[in-house]
N, C-alpha and C positions, 0 to 999 in steps of 0.2 A: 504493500500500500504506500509504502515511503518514497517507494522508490519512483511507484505512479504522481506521487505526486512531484518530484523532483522534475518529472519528463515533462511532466502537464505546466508547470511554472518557468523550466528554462522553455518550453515552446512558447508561451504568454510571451517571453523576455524576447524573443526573438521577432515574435510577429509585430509590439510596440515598434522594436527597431525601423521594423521595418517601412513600418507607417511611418513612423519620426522620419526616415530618409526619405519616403517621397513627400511631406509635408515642406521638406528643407530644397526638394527640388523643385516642387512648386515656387516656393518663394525665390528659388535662384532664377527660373522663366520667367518673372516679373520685375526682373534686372530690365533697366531701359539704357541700352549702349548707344550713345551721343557723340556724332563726330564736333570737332569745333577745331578755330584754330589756336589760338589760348594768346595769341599775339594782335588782336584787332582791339583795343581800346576803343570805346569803352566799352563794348560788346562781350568780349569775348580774351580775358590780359589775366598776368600774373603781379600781385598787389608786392609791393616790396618786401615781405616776410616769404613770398614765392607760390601763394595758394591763388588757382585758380577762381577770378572770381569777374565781375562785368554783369552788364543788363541781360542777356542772353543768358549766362551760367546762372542767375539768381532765377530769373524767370524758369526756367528748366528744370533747378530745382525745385520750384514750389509750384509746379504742375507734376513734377515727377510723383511728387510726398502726396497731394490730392489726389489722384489716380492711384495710390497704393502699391507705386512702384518705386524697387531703388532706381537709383541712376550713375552710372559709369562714364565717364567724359575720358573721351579717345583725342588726342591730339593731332594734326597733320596737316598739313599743309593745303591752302584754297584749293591748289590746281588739283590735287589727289580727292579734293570731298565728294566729291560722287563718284568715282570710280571704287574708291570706301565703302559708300553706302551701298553701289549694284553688289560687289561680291561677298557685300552681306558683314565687313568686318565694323561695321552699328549699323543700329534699327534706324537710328535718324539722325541730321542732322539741325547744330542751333548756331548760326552763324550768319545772322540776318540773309537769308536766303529768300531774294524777290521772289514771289508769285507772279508767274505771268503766263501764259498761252502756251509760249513753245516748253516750256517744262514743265505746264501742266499734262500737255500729251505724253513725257516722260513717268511723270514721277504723279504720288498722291500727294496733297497738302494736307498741313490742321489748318483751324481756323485761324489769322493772320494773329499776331500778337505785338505787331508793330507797323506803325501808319508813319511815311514821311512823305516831304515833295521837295520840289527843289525852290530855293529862297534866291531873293538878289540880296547881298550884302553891300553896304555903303558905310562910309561914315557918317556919326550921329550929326552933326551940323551940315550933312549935304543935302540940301534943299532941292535944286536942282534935277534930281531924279526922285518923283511919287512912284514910279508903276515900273514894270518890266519893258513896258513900249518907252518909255526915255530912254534909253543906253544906247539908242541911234544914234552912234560917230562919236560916244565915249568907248574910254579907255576901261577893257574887263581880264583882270586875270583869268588865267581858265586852262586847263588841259587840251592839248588842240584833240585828243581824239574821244572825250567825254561828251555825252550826251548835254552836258552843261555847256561846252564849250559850241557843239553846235547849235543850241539855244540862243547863245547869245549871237553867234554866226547869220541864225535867223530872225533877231531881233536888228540886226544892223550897228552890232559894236563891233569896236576896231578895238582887235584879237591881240594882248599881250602873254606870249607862251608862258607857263609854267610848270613845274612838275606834280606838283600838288598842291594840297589843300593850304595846309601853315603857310607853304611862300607866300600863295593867293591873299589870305589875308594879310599877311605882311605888309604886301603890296597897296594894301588898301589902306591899312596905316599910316605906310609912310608917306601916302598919297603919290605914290608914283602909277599909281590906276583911282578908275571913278568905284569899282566895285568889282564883284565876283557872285557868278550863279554856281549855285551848291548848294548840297545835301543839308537840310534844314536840321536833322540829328545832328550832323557833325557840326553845324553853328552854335547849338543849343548845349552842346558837349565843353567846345573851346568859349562860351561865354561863362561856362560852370565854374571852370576852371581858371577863367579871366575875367573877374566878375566888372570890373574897371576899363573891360577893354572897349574902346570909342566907337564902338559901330551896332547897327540897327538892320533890323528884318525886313524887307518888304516881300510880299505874298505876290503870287500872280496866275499864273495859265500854266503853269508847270504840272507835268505829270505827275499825279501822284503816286505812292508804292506799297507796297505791302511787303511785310515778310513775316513767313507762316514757318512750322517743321514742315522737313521733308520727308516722304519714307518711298518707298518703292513701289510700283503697283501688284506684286507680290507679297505685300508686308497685310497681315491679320487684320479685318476691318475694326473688329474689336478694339484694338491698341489705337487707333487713330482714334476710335469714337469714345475712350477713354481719355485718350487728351486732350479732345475737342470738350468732351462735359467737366474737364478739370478747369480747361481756359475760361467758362463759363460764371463758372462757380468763383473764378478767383477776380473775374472783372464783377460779377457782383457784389461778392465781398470788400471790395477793394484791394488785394491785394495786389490787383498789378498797378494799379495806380499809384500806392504806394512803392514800390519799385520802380517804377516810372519816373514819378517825381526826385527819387533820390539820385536819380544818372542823371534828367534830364531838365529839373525845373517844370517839369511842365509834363501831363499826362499824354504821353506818343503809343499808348496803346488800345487807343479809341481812335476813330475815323475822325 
């Protein structure tokens, strides 16, 4: 009888086990593996102690935690993120990734979690330029092969090359240009940071943009529609606002 019951107790102990490891496996397929690049401020950077952190990495994780999933942040580089994401080495990518047409025929989206357009920058006592139609035969910093720089190309300014964005403003400071059309994130970012700095927003006809996650159109509808009802919940809540506001001044994850 002892001995039945010895058999009958180490089999209980085996069969817990056994539950316990697929309970422990379940919970590891609810790992959410995220590409990003960990180098795109404010997005997506390594804070000076070296821990990944940005608008993107917070947002990620507090839909990751809502959804009932961990989350894993895979590093690598822009040009490799979706060849990352086809063979499958993450589920998704958060690296302010436009939504648009031809990658939506590619790929699946969440719902966006970041609204921007493109700004004209001036300095704050330049009068002179109200709207985007004034920079007719002013002087604009600008990328010659950005979508901004053609902008202005089709606005009728006369085109000062730059390599990016800090020169372009630069430029506008030291007034050796009237302005610069640009990513209204990235103005809202370097005013955060330059709370003193001399220049002012104007709005106009520019496209606006989204960017959502990515996944694959092989990735489980499930997983998407879990982070689509996480996104929901945390813009009602407010927490992306809250996040929002602490990158950027201002809530950029409402239309």
């Amino acid at each position: 009888m002892k001995k039945l019951f010895a058999v009958l107790t180490a089999l209980l102990f085996v069969l817990a086990a056994c539950g316990s490891n697929e309970e422990d496996t379940k919970k590891d397929s609810k790992t959410l593996t995220v590409g990003t690049e960990g180098t795109y401020a404010p997005f997506t950077f390594h804070d000076k102690e070296g821990k990944l952190t940005g608008y993107d990495v917070e947002v990620t994780e507090a839909v990751a935690k809502k959804a009932g999933y961990k989350v894993k942040f895979v590093e690598t580089q822009w040009d490799s993120m979706f060849s990352g994401l086809n063979s499958g080495r993450f589920d998704t990518v958060a690296n302010q990734v436009g939504i648009n047409e031809e990658r939506k025929d590619k790929y699946n989206f969440s719902k966006p979690y970041t609204y921007s357009e493109g700004v004209l920058v001036v300095r704050k006592n330049n009068d002179s330029i109200q709207s985007f139609d004034d920079v007719k035969g002013k002087k604009l910093a600008q990328t010659l092969t950005s979508n901004y720089g053609k902008l202005a190309k089709d606005k009728g300014a006369e085109i000062t090359s730059v390599e990016g964005f800090n020169q372009a403003i630069e430029m506008v400071l030291s007034n050796r240009v009237e302005g610069t059309f640009n990513d209204k994130l990235s103005v809202l970012d370097y005013q955060k940071q330059k709370k003193a700095a001399d220049i002012k927003l104007i709005t106009g006809d520019a496209e606006k943009s989204q960017s959502g996650f990515v996944f694959t159109k092989k990735t489980d509808k499930k997983v998407i529609e879990d982070i689509n009802k996480a996104l929901d919940e945390l813009h009602k809540d407010g927490t992306l606002t809250k996040i929002s506001n602490k990158w950027f001044g201002e809530d950029v994850s409402k239309a």
